[in-house]
C-alpha positions in Angstrom: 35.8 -9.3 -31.0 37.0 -6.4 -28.6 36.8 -7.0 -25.5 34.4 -4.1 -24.6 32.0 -5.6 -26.9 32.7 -9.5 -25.8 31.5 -8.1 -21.9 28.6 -6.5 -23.2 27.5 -9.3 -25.1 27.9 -11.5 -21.9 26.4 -9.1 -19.6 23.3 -8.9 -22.1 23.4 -12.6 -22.8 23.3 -12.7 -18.4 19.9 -10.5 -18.1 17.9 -12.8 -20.4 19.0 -16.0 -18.7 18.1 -14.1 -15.3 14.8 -13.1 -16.7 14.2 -16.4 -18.5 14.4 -18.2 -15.4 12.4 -16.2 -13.2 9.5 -15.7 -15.5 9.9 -12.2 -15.8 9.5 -11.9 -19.4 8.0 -8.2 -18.8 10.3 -6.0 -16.9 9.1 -2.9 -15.0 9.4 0.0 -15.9 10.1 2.6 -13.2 8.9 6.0 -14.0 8.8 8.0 -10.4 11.4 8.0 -7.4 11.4 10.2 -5.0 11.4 11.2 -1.6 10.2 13.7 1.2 12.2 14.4 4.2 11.7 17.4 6.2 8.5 18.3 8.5 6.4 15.5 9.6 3.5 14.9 7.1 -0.1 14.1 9.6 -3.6 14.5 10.1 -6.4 14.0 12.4 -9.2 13.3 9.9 -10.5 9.7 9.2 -12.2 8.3 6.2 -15.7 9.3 5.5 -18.6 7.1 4.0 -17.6 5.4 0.3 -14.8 3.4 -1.1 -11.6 5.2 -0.2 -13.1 8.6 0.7 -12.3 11.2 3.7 -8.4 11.4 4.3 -5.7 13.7 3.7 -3.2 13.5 0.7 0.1 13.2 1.0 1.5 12.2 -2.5 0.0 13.0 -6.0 2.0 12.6 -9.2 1.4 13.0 -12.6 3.3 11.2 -15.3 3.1 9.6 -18.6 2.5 6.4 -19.3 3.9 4.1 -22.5 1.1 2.9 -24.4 2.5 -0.8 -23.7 2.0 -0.5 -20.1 -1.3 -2.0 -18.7 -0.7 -2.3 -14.7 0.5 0.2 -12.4 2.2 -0.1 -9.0 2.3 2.4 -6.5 5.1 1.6 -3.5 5.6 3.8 -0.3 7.7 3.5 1.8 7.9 5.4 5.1 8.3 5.9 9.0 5.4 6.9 11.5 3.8 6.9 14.6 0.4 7.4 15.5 -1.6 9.0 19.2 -4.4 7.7 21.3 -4.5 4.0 19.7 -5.1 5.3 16.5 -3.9 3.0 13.3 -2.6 4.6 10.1 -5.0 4.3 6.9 -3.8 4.4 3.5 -5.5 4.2 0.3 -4.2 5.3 -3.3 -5.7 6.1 -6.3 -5.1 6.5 -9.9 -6.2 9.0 -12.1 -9.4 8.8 -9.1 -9.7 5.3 -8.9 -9.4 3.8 -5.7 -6.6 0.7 -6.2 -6.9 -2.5 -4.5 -10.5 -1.6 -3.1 -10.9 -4.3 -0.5 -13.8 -6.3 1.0 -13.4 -4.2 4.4 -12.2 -6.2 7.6 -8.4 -5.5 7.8 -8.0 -3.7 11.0 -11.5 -2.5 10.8 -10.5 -0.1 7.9 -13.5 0.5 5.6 -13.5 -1.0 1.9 -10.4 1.0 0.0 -7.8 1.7 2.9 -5.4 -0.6 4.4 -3.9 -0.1 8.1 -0.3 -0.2 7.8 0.4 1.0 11.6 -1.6 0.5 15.2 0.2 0.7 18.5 -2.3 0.5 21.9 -2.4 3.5 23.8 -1.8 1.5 27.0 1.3 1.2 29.0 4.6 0.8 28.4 5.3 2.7 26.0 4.8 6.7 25.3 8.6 7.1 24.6 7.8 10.0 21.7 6.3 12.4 23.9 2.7 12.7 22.8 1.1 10.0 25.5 1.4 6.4 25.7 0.6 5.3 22.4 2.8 7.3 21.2 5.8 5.2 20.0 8.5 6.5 17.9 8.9 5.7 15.0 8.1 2.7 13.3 8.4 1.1 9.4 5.3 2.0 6.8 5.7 -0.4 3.6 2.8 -1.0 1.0 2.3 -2.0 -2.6 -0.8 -1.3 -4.4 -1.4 -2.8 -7.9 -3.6 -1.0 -10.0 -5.2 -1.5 -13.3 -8.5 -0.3 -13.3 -8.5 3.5 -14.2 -4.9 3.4 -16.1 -4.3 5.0 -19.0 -2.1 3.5 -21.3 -0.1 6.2 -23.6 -2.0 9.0 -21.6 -1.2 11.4 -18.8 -1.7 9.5 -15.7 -2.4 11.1 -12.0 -1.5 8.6 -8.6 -2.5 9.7 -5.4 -2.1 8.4 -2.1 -3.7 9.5 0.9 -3.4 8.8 4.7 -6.3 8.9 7.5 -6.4 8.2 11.0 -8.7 5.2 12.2 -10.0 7.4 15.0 -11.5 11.0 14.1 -9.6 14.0 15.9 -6.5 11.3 16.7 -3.5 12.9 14.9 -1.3 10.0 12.8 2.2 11.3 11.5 4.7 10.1 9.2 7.8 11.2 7.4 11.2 10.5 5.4 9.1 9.2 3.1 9.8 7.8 -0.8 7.4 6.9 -3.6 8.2 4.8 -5.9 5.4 4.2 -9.4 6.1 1.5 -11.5 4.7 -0.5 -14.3 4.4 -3.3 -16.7 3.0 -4.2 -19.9 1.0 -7.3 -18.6 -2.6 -7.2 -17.3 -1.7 -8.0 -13.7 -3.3 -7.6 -10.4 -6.0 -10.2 -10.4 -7.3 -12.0 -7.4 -5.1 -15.0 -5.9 -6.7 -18.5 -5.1 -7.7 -19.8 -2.0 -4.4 -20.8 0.1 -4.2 -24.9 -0.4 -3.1 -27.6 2.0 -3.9 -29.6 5.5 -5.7 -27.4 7.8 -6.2 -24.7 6.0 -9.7 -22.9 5.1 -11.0 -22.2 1.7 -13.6 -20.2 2.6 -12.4 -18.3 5.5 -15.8 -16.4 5.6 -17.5 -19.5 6.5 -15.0 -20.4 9.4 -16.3 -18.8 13.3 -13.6 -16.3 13.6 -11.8 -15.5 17.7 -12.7 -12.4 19.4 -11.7 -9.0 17.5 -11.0 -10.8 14.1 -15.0 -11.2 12.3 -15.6 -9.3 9.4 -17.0 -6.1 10.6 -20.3 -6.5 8.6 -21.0 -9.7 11.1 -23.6 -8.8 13.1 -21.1 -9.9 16.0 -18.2 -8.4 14.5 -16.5 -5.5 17.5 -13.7 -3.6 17.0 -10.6 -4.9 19.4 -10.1 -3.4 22.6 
């Protein structure tokens, strides 16, 4: 056997142990990567009533998708700051289905968007110029899975959008990337309750401190 062909072999023969042992028996398939640089990309508006509603877009792609593949994974990845306390929302869609849509809670973001970025507008701080809370710049990383809405062997539109927790309070980011990926499995399902000493099953159940309830307690306040 050449020996071109004998490393190929053993490269290929490599892979399939790799992927044997890890489970991954369905690679992903990657069909978008790309990036932004330039100009900051910001906005002052916040969500509005309804599952991921209100916000500013700042990625939509359209591509086509294999008729094998069943879930869809959007990845950005980014750096940001925000003004006057305000936390970065995101939320992303496909083909106008909101991915990932929540229970509501994280970081007081309403059902849909996730915060990915808060800094206090309190002292220290303030070294980016635009008042106290303004801290330049800081890591955005998220992963939505998405099945519902995906259109296997179709066109397929994603879309993710960006709002600020606090109406009129301008969030930024930039140098970003976005990455769409996806598999032929029917991913994306809900994971079970975390297991072991000391740890709740139904956290809903469990009196929560100060600024962590679930905001549709009765109780529940935003934190200061």
């Amino acid at each position: 056997m050449p020996r071109v062909s004998r490393r190929v072999l053993w490269s290929a023969l490599s892979i399939a142990a790799v992927l044997m042992t890890t489970g991954c028996v369905h690679p992903f398939i990657r069909h978008v990567a790309e990036y932004r640089f330039g100009p900051e990309q910001l906005t002052p508006l916040t969500a509005t009533p309804g599952i991921g509603m209100g916000g500013m877009p700042v990625y939509t792609k359209t591509f086509t998708l294999p008729a094998s593949q069943k879930t869809v994974f959007i990845t950005l990845s980014s750096t940001g700051d925000g003004h006057g306390g305000a936390a970065h929302w995101y939320s992303a869609s496909v083909n106008g289905v909101v991915c990932n849509k929540g229970n509501e809670g994280a970081g007081f973001a309403p059902g849909g968007w996730i915060p990915l970025q808060k800094h206090k507008n309190s002292t220290p701080g303030g070294d980016g110029g635009g008042g106290i809370g303004d801290l330049h710049d800081n890591g955005i990383y998220y992963t939505w899975c998405c099945t519902e809405g995906v259109r296997p062997g179709g066109s397929n539109t994603v879309q993710i959008k960006m709002a600020s927790s606090i109406a009129g309070q301008i969030v930024f980011m930039e140098r970003s990337h976005f990455y769409v990926d996806s598999c032929n499995t029917l991913l994306c399902t809900p994971a079970g309750p975390p297991a072991g000493p000391g740890v709740a099953e139904d956290a809903p159940s469990v009196a929560m401190p100060p600024g962590h309830e679930h905001p549709r307690q009765p109780d529940a306040k935003p934190p200061l």
